[in-house]
N, C-alpha and C positions, 0 to 999 in steps of 0.2 A: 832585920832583913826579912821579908814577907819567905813564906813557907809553904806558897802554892808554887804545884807544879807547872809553867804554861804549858804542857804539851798534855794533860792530864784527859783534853775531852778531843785530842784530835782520833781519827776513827779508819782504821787499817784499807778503808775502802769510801767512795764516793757514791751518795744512793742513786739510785734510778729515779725515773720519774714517779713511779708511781710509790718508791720509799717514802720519796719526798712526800708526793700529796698525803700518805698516811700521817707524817711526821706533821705536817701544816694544818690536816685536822687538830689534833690535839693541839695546837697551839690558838687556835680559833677557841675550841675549850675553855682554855686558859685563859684567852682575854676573856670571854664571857661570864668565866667564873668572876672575874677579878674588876666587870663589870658590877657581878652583883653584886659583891662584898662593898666595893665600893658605894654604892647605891645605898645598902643597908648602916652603913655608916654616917650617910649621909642623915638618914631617917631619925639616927639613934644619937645626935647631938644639935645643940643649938647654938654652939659656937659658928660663927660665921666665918669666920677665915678659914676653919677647918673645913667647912662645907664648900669656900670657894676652892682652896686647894684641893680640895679631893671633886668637886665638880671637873675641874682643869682634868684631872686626870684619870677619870671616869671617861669622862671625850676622847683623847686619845686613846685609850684602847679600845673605843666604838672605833676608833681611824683603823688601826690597828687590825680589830677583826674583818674590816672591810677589805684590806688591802690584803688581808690572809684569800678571805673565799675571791678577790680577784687574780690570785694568785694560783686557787684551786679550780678556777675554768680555764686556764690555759695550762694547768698541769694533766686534769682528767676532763676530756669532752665529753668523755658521758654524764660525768656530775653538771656540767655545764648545759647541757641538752634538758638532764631534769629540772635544772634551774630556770629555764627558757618557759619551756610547759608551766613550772608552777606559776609564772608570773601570769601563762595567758588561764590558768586555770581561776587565780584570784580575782582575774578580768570579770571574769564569765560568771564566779560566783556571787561577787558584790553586784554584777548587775540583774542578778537575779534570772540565770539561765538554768535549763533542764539540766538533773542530773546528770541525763544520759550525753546531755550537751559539754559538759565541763569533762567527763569521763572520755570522752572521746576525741579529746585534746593528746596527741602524740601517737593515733593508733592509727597511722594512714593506712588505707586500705579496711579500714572495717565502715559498716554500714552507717549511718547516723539511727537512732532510735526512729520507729515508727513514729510516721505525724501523730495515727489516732488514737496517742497514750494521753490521755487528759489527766487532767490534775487528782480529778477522782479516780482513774484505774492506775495512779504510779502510786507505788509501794515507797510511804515513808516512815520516819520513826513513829510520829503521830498515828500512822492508820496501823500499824502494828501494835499499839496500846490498847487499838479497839477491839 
């Protein structure tokens, strides 16, 4: 006869939302870690079945993690907000917009950067090596 408790992880109280969202990061964690392992596993043999099975379920905890962080912008809308901004900030980076353009993604009410910053008077890592 098995010699687990069931009642062993039930928990005196029910969390808040934002328990939750703490508790659903760390599980984002987890698939990610459990991502890589599985990844490096992957790397580190040339059995093929091994590689389909753990490919199989490598994928799923990509599903996994995804369904966590859709999980974490309807738990906290402010993570949800930064989340919003980074995509438009990605936008603006790969297309190759001004710093002060990308920076100024989420800060309504602030100035946009002077037109007459040209390429040569904006402070980058480049002109700070000089």
């Amino acid at each position: 006869m098995p010699q687990t408790n069931p009642f062993h992880s039930l928990v005196p109280r029910k969390m808040t939302d934002t328990e939750l969202a703490r508790s659903i990061r760390l599980n984002i964690e987890a698939e990610l870690d459990a991502i890589n392992l599985y990844a490096a596993h992957i790397d580190a043999t040339d059995n093929e079945d091994a590689k389909a099975i753990l490919r199989h379920v490598m994928d799923e905890e990509r599903e996994h993690a995804a369904l966590f962080w859709e999980l974490i912008a309807r738990l906290d809308p402010e993570q949800a907000a930064h989340a919003k901004e980074a995509v438009e900030k990605y936008r603006l980076i790969t297309s190759g917009a001004s710093h002060e353009a990308v920076e100024a993604v989420g800060k309504e009410g602030e100035a946009p950067a002077p037109a007459d910053v040209t390429p040569e008077k904006r402070l980058t890592v480049g002109s700070l090596r000089r």
